[in-house]
N, C-alpha and C positions, 0 to 999 in steps of 0.2 A: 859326243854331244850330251850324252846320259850327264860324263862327269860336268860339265859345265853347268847342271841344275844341281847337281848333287850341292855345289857349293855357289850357288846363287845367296846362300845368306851371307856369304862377304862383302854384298855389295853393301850393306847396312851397318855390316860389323867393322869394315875397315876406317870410312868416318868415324864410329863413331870410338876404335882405338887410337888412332890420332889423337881425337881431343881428350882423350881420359890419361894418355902418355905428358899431354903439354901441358893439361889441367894441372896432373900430381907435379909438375914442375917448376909451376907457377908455385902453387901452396910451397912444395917444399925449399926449393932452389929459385926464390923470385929473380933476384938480380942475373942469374947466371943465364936463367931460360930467358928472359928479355935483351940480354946480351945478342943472344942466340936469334936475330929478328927473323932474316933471311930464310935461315936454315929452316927455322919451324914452321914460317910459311911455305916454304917447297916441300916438306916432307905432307903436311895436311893438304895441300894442292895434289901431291903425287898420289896418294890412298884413294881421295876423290877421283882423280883421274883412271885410274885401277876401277873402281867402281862403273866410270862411265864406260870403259871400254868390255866391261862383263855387262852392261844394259845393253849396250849394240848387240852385243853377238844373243844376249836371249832376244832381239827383239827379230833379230835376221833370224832364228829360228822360230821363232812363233811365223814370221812373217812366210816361211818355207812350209807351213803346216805341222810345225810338233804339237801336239794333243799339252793341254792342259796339266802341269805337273805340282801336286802338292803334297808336301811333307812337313809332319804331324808328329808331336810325345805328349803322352797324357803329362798336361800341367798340374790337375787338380780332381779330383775323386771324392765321391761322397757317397757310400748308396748306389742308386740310379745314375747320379751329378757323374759325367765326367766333361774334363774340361781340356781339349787340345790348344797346344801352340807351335807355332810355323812357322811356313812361307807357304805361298803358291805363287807360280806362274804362268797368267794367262794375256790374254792380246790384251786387254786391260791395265795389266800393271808390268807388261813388258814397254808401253809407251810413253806410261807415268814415269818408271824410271829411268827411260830418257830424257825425258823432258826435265826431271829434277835435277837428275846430274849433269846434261850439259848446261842449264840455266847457273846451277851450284860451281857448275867450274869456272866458266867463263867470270860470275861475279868474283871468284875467289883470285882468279889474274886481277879483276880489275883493282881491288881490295889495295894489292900492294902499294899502285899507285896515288889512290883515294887516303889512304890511310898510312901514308910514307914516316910523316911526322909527330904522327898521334902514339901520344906515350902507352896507348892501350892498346896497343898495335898485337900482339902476341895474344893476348886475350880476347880480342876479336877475332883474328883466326879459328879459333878453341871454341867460342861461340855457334860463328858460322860452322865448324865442324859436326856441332854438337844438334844443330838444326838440321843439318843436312840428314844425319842421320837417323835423325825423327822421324823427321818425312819419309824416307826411304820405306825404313820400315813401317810405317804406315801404310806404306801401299801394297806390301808385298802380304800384310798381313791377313789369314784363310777366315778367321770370323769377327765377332762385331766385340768381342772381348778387348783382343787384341791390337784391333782399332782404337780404341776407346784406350786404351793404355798410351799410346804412342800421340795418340789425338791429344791429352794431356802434356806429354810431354813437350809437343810443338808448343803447347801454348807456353810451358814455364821455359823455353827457348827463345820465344819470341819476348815475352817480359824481359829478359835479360837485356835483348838485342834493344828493344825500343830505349829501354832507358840504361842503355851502355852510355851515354854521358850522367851519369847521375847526380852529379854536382850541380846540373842544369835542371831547375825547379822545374820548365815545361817540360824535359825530358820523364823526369822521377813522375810526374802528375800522368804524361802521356803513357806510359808502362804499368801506373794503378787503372789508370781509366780500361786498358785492353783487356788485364787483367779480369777487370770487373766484368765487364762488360759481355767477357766470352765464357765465366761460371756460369751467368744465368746460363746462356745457351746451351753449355754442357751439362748443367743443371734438368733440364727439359731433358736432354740427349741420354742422359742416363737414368733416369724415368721410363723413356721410350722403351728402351734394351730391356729393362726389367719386366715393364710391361707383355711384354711379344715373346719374352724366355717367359714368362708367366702362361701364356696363350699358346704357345707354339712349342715350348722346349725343349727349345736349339736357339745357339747362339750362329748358325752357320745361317748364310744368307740366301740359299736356294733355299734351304728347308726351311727359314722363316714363311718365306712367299708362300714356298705350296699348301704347310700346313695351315697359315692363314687365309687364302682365299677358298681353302677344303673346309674350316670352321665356320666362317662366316655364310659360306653359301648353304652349307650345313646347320645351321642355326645353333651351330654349340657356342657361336662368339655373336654379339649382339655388331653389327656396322658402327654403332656409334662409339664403342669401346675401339674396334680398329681404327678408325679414323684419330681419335685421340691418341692412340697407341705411336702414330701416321705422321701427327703433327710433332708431337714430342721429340720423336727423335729427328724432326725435319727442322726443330729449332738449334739442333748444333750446328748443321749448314750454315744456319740464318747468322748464327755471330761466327763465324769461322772466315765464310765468305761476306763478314759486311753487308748482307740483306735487310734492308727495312722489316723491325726496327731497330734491330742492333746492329745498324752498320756505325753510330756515331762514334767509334774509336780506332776506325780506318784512317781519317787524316789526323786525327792527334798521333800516329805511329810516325807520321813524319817526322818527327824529333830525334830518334835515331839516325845513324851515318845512312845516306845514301846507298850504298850497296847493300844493306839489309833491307831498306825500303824496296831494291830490284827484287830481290830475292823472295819477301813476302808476298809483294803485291803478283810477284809472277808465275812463280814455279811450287811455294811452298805451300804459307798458312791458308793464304785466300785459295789456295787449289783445292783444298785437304777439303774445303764442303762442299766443291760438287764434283769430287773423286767421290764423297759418301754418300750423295745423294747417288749417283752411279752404282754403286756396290747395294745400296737396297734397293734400286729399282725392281728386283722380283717382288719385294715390297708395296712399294709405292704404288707398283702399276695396276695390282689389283685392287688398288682401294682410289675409284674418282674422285671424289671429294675432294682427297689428299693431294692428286695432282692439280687440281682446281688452286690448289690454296699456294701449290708449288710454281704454277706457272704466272700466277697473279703477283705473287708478291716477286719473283724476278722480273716483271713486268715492271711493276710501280716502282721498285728500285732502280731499275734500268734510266725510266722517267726522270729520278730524284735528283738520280746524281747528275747526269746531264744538265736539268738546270739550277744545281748548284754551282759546278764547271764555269758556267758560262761568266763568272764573276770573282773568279778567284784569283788573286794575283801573285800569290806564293807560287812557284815551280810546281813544288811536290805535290803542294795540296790539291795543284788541279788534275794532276796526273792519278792522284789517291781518288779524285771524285771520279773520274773517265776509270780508271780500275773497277770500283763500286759499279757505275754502269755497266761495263763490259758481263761484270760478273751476271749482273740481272738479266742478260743477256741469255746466258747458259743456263741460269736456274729458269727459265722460262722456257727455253728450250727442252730441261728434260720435265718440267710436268706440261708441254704438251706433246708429249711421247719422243719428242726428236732427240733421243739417246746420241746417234750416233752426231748431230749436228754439233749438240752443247759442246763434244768431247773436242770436238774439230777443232769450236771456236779456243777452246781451251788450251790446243794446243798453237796453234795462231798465236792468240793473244800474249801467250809467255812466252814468245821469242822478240815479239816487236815491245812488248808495254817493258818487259827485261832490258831493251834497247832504250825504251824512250825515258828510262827511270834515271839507266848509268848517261846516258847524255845529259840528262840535267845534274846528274853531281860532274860530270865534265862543265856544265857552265857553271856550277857553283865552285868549283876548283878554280876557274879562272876570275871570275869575280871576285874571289878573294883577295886576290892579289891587286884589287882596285878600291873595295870598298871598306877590306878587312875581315875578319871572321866573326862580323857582326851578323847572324844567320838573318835577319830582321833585311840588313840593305843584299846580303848576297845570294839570297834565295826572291828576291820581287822583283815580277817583270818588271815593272816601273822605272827597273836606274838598268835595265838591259837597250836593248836595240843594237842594231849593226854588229852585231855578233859572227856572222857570216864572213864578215870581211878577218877575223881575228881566229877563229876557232873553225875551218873549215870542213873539217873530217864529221866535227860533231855537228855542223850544221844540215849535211847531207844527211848522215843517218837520220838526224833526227825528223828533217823531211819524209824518209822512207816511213818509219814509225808513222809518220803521222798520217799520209797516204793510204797507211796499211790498216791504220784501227779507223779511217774516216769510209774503207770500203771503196776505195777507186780500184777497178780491174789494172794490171794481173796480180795487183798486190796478196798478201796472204788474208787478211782480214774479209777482202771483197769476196769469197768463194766460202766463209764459213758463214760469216753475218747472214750474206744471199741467204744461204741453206736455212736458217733460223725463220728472217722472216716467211720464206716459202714454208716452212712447215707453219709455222704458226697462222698464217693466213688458211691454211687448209685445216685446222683446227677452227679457230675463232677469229674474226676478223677485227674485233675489236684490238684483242693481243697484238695483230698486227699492226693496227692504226697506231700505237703506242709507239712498237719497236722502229717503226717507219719515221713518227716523228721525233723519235730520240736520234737516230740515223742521221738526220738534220743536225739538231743540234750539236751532235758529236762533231762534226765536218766542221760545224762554226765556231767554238771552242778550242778544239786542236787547231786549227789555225791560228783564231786568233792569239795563244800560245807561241804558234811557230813566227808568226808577222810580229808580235812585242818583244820578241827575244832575236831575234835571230837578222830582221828586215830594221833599214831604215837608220836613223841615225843614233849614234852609243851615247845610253844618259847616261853613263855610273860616275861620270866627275861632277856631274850638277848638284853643289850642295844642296838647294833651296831645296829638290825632291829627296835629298838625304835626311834634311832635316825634318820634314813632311811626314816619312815612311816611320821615322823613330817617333816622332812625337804622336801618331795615330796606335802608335804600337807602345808608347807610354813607357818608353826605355830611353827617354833623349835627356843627355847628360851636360850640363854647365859647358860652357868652353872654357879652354886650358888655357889659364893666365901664365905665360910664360915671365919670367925673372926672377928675382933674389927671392928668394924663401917659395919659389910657386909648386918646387917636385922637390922631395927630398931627393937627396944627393943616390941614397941607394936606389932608389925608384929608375933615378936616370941611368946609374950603371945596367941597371938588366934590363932595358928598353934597348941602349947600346948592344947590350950581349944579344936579347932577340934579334936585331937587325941583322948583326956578323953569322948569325947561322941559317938566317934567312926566314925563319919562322913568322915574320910580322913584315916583308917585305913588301912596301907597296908598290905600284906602276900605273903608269897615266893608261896603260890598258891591257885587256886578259890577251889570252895566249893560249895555244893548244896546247892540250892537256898528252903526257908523256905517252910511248909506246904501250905500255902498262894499261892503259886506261885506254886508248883509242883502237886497241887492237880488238878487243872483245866487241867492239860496238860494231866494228868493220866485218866480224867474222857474225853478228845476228839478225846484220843487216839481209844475209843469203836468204837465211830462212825466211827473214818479214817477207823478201819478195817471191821466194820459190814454195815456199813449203805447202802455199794452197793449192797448186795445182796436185796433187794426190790426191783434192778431194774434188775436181773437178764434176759435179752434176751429171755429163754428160761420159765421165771415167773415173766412177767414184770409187778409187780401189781404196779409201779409207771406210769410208762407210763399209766395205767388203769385210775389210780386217777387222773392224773397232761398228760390235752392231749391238744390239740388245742381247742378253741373257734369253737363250730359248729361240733367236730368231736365225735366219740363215740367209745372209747376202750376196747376190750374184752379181759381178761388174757385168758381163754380159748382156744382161735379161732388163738389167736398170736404162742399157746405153739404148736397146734396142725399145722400150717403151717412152724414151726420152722426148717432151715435147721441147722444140725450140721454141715454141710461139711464147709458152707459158714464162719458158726461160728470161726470153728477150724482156718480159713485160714486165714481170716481178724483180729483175735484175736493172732494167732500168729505170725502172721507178725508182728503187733506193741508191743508186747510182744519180738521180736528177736530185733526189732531194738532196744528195751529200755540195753536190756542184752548187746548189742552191744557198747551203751553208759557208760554203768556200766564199764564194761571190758576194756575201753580204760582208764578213770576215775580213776579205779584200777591201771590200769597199769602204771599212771601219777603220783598218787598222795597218792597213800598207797604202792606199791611195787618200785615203783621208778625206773621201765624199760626201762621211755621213760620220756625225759626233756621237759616239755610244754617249757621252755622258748629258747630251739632249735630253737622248731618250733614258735614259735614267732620271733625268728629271720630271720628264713627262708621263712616268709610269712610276714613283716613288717608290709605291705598298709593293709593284712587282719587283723589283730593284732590290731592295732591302728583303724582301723575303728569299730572295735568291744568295743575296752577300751576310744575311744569317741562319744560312743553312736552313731554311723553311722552320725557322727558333728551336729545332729540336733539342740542341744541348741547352739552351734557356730554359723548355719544358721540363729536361730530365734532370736539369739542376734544383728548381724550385719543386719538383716533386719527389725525384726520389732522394738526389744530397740534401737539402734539406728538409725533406719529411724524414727522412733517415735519421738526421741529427738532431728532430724535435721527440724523434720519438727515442731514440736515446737517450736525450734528457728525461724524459716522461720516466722509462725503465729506470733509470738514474734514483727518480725519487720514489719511485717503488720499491727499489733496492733502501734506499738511504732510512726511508720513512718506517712500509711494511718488516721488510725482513729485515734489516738489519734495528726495528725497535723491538721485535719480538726477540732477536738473539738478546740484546741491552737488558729488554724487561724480565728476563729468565734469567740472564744473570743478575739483576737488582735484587729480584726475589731470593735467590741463593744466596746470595749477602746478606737482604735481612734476617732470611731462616736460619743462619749459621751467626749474627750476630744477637740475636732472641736467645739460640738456646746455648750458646756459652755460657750463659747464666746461671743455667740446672747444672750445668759441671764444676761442682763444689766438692767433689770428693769425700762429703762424708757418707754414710752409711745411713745414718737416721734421714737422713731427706730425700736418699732413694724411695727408703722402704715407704717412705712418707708420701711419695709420688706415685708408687707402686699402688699401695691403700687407697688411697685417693682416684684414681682410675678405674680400680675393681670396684672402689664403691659408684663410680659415677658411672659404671656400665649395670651394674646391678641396677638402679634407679632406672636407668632407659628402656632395660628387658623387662623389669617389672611393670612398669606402665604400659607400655606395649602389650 
């Protein structure tokens, strides 16, 4: 067993030679390794696969009782300064790296078939290799250094991924916006690190804790400096995970292929901040304030996206806002101490939301083949319906999914949510009044979701709403006057050519998407529906395994103090309210009793604040892009006016003083000496008076 830790850093290493093999093959041999489609897909499938079957067996040892194993080389030395790098593996990052790489596998099967046709098909692979590998090691990494290296790296993995179409202006704009958006964050985050190695000095994360709640109670560290210290680095969460306020470049990532969108929103980037909030909770927990600030703002995010959700009509986007929620979900959970709850829902949530992401690039696969690969008509509920009757595998799952994040029993979602709000009720109740009526709204959104897509009768052939969707979206294009002179002659050969290889082939309707692509949704379907009972309340052998730092859990002693009553009440309250949401969902968007867009008219300001995202990116555009750009300009004339007239005026001067005294350079001798004389008498004259 020893050897199998000894070489636990394979799991990180083997991704990520993979992609450095297919990479240097791309650069050097492009045509040959794109040749090569298959092949390179199975060999980076195989390595990850490798990987996931070394996360099981450490995780069935951790799970058996192996003690905590970490190995360490000094990286860096100064003096006092030294600095290790690793791995460690503990019940913590033995179930992260499950949870990564079976998420990471399964999307990479799905991949083949989502991406069969796409000429960046190899370098997608390479990509996704190059993420997975990120992550991995992120999570295995022993202190906050080493985090903070690999946390960087996800991000410039993810930039790739988002704007893998980059020819696609929303793509390229979606990839700066994430970009941006997650430097502040990690801007703050590495602040924090310096801060706390400044105050504590250790970057190792037990030792942060102890020696900061030993200073602060000790009055060698002011509360108000830890607390800041607290926030800082709880602002890399905040944009990593999409937390209010830097969640606004969570649904612009939608512009990327669909299986990267599974893979972020499930298992990777969005995981990577409250895996960190998890990793400093020795941290976090001795400092309240910090938790205050940590369970509020996953609160109000929770709130956000939820009723952003309820309005979205893009696929992804609505799924990227229920992500956002979900997440707020978790960070709310660990600052109100329910460590072991966040992790649960987290691990919940990246099996069913992993599901419910590849089921909509399954309806976006088949929608193609009806409306074209116009992302605009084949991503919007609006030309979906009756989907069920055409795509049945993907409409079950997606059912399951949607059951599972909405909290209906035995689903997996219903047994971690429960667990969140039951702690947070016995924290604060207001907390709970939130998560309670996000609870709702989740159930009515993911329905109405699953009732616009999947129920009812199929719009995708209805022009009028095709033309409706393009021209709101400001992409709607002349119609084609067909006859003499209407397409040039080459135009119409490669239209012919697309058709013959199938690439632009329409049909009067979608179709279920290949074995490739429906197999992974069938096989995450298990977990959405099993995997929460391990954390069953009343046989909480998760909470046993996966507890706080410092703390020690008994399934025993939990089952034997267990109230039903408390159970039954807290459990179905947010079980009525979910039914509550279903029911109205129902009632709006499968039986057709009650008009949403009534009531959208009858509540305008609520409506519109909901369908422009509470104007956040309207705010962050006229404040920070363009204060940005006026105060560019400003430096611009700074630059132009101050320093660059002061270089001009130094040099004007140097021209004149050098076209002056060309003058005196006459070359005779009598008008030196004559200059000479002339000088000593005119200093003689100034010292004499003086």
């Amino acid at each position: 067993m020893e050897t199998l830790y000894q070489y636990a850093w394979l799991i990180a290493v083997l991704p990520l030679a993979g992609a450095m093999l297919v990479g240097l093959g791309l650069i050097s041999l492009n045509r040959f390794t794109n040749r090569l489609r298959q092949l390179t897909a199975a060999a980076i499938v195989s390595l990850l696969g490798t990987s996931m079957v070394l996360s099981f067996a450490l995780l069935w040892s951790q799970i058996q009782g192996h003690e905590t194993y970490t190995r360490t080389l000094e990286w860096a030395a100064a003096g006092n300064f030294h600095l290790s790098m690793g791995y460690t593996i503990d019940h913590l990052t033995a179930l992260m790296l499950v949870i990564v790489t079976t998420v990471a596998f399964l999307v990479m099967i799905y991949t083949d078939g989502y991406m069969a046709h796409d000429s960046g098909y190899v370098r997608f692979y390479t990509y996704l290799s190059l993420f997975s590998s990120s992550m991995l090691g992120l999570v295995i990494s022993p202190n906050l250094v080493q985090v903070y290296i690999f946390w960087e790296l996800v991000g410039m993995c993810s930039y790739l991924l988002i704007g893998f179409w980059y020819d696609r202006k929303a793509a390229a704009d979606a990839c700066q916006k994430a970009f941006v958006v997650n430097r502040v964050g990690d801007f703050g985050l590495l602040l924090g690190m310096l801060g706390l190695f400044w105050a504590t000095g250790s970057f190792d994360f037990e030792v942060m804790g102890e020696h900061l709640k030993a200073f602060v109670e000790g009055g060698y560290l002011s509360t108000t400096l830890a607390v800041l210290f607290g926030v800082l680095v709880f602002m890399g969460p905040v944009a990593k995970s999409a937390q209010f306020p830097l969640h606004v470049w969570l649904p612009d990532a939608m512009e990327g292929p669909t299986p990267i969108s599974a893979l972020i929103h499930a298992a990777t980037m969005v995981a990577a901040g409250v895996f960190l909030i998890a990793r400093m909770y020795p941290v976090f927990e001795g400092i309240p304030s910090v938790m205050n600030v940590i369970a509020w703002t996953g609160a109000f995010t929770a709130f956000l996206g939820a009723t952003i959700a309820i309005t979205q009509n893009d696929i992804k986007k609505g799924l990227a806002y229920s992500t956002m929620s979900q997440l707020g979900y978790m960070v709310m959970a660990m600052g109100v101490g329910a460590y072991g709850a966040g992790l649960f829902h987290l691990m919940t949530h990246a099996y069913f939301k992993a599901m419910l992401f590849l089921c909509s690039g399954s309806v976006i696969h088949g929608m193609e083949e009806v409306v074209g690969h116009d992302p605009v008509l084949a991503q919007d509920m609006r030309l979906m319906g009756g989907l069920r009757k055409f795509m049945p595998i993907t409409a079950i799952t997606f059912l399951i999914g949607t059951l599972a994040i909405c909290g209906i029993p035995p689903f997996a979602g219903f047994w971690s949510k429960d667990e969140i709000l039951g702690s947070a009720f016995a924290a604060n109740p207001a907390l709970w009044g939130v998560g309670f009526l996000t609870a709702g709204i989740t159930a009515f959104y993911m329905f109405r979701m699953y009732f616009t897509t999947f129920e009812g009768k199929f719009r995708g052939q209805e022009k009028d709403i095709q033309q409706q969707l393009l021209r709101e979206a400001g992409t709607l294009k002349p119609q084609m006057a067909f006859g003499p002179g209407a397409m040039d002659t080459r135009e119409l050969k490669a239209m012919a050519d697309e058709d013959s290889h199938g690439h632009h082939h329409h049909s009067d309707r979608p179709h279920e998407s290949p074995l490739s692509m429906t197999l992974p949704l069938m096989l995450l379907a298990i977990p959405s529906m099993l995997v929460g009972l391990v954390g069953t309340p009343f046989n909480n052998y998760f909470e046993a395994f996966i507890h706080a730092p410092g703390e020690v859990a008994e399934v025993v002693s939990e089952a034997e103090a267990f109230d039903w009553a408390e159970f039954i009440t807290m459990a179905g309250s947010s079980v009525g309210i979910a039914l509550i949401g279903i029911t109205i969902a129902s009632l709006m968007y499968l039986l057709r009793r009650i008009d949403p867009g009534a009531i959208a008219r009858r509540f305008p300001a609520l409506y519109q604040l909901s369908l422009n995202k509470w104007y956040f990116d309207d705010i962050y555009h006229k404040w920070f892009v363009v204060g940005s750009r006026r105060l560019a300009r400003a430096i611009m004339e700074v630059d132009y006016r101050v320093v660059d007239g002061a270089v001009n005026l130094t040099g004007l001067a140097t021209l004149l003083s050098g076209e002056g005294l060309k003058y005196f350079e006459t070359g005779r001798a009598q008008f030196y000496a004559l200059i000479i004389f002339a000088a000593v008498l005119g200093l003689v004259v100034v010292f004499g008076v003086t």
